[in-house]
C-alpha positions in Angstrom: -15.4 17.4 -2.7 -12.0 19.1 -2.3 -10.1 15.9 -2.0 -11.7 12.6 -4.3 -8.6 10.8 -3.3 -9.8 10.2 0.2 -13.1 9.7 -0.4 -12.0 6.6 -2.9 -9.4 5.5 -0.1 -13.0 5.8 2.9 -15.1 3.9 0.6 -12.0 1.0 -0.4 -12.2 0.8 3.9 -15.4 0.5 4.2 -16.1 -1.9 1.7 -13.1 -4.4 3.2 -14.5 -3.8 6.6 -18.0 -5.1 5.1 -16.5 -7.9 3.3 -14.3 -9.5 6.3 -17.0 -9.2 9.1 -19.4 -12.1 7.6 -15.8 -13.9 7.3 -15.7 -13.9 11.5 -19.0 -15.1 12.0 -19.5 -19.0 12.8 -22.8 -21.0 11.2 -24.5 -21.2 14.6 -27.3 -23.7 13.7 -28.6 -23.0 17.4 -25.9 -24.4 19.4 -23.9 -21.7 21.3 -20.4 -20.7 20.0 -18.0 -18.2 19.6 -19.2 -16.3 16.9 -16.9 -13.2 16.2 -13.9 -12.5 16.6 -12.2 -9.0 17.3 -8.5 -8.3 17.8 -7.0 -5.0 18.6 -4.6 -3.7 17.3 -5.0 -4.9 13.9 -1.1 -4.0 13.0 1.3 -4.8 15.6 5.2 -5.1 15.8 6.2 -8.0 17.0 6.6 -9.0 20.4 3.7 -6.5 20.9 0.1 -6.7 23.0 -2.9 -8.3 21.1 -6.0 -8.0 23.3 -8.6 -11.0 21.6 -12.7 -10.3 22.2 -14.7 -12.8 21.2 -18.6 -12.9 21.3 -21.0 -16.5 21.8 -17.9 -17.5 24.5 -19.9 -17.2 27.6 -17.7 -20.4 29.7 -14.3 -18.6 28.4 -11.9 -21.0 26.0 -8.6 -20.5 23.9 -6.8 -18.4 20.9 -3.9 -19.7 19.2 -2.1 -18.2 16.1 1.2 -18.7 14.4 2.3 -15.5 15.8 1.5 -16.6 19.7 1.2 -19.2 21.9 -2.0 -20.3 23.1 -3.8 -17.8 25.3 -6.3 -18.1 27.7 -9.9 -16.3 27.2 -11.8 -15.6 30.5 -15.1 -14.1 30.4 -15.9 -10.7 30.6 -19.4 -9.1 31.8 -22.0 -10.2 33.8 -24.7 -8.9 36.4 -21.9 -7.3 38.5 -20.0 -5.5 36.1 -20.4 -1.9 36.1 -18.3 -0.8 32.8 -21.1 -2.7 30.9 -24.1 -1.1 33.2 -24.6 -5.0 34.0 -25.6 -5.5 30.4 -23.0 -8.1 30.2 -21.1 -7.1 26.9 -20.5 -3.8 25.3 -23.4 -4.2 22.8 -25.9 -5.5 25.2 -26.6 -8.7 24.4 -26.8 -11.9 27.0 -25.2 -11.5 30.5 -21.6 -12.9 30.5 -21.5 -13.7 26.4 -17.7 -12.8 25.6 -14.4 -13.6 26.6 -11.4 -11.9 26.3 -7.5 -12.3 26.6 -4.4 -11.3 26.1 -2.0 -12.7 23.7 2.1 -11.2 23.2 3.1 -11.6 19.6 6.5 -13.6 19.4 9.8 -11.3 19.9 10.9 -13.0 16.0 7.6 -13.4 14.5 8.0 -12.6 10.9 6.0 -9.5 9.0 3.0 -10.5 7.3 -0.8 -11.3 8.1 -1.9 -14.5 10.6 -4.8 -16.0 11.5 -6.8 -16.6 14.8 -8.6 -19.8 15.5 -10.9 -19.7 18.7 -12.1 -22.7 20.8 -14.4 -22.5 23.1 -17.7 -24.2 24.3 -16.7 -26.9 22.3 -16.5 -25.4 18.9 -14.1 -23.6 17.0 -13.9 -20.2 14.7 -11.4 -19.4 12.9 -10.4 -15.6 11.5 -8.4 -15.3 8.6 -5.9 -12.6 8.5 -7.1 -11.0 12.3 -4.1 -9.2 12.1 -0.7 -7.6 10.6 3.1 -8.2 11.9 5.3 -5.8 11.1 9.1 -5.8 12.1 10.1 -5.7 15.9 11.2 -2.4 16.9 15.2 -2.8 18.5 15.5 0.0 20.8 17.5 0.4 23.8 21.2 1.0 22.4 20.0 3.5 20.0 18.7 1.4 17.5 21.5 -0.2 16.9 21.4 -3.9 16.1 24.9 -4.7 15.0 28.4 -4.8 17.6 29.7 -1.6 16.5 31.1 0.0 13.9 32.5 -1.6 10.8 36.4 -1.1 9.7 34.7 0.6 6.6 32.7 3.4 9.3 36.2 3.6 11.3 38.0 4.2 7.7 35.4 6.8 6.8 34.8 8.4 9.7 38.7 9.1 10.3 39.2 10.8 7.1 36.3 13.0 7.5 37.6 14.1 10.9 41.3 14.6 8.9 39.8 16.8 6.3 37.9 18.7 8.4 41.5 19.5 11.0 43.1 20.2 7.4 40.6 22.6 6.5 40.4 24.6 9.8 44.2 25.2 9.9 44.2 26.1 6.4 41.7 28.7 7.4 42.8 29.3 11.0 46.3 30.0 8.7 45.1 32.3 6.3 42.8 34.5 8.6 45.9 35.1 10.8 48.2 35.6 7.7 45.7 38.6 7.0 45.7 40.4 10.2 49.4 40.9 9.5 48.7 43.1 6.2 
């Protein structure tokens, strides 16, 4: 073991991962419902993609979160679908089991974790911190999310271009003085 470090940081991973998934799963007492609840990515800038999967959803339902307006789950698989080999979902359970949608993460959602409740078939399932806002990213005008420079820049800026006209006559000065010797 060259690097204990990572090893400590896998195992931390692990162990969270093992903790949260009995967290997404609903008490089924026999009567279908969703019953997990996956959503990719788990850390997302806002006004990003979130694509929601969620198993025991076989007549399709809703998501809703603070960070997104209610979406639409439709579902996914059956005896026709060929990226499934018919099997109906990706782990081979019943025909037509999961649903799945698409949800956009509000443009000014603020950073921090959020929940996803599920309805569908009549019940719901909720999933406590699915997933991680961070800030938006503001691209498009270089970055920039003010009007412009600041009299302060301006100020700045004008004496660094003064110094460095200053300096290269001083030079340009002395270099020709010397060719005269």
């Amino acid at each position: 073991m060259r690097n204990p470090r990572a090893l400590a940081a896998a195992g931390a991973a692990v162990a969270v991962l093992g903790l949260a998934a009995p967290a997404a799963v609903a008490d089924g007492g026999g009567v279908p419902g969703p019953s997990n609840i996956v959503v990719m990515p788990s850390v997302i800038a806002a006004g990003g993609q979130l694509t929601i999967t969620v198993d025991g959803c076989p007549n399709g339902g809703h998501a809703t979160s603070d960070a997104f307006p209610r979406t639409n789950l439709t579902p996914v698989g059956g005896r026709g679908d060929m990226a499934t080999g018919g099997r109906g979902d990706m782990a081979g359970g019943s025909r037509g089991n999961t649903a799945k949608g698409t949800a956009t993460v509000h443009s000014d959602a603020r950073p921090g974790r959020y929940d996803v409740h599920v309805e569908c078939s009549g019940r719901t399932l909720t999933r406590p911190a699915a997933f991680t806002v961070i800030g938006g990213v503001r691209g498009g005008i270089g970055g920039s999310s003010t009007s412009g420079a600041t009299p302060t820049d301006v100020a700045i800026g004008g004496a660094l271009v003064a110094t460095a006209m200053v300096g290269g006559g001083v030079f340009w000065m002395r270099r020709r003085a010397e060719k005269r010797i």
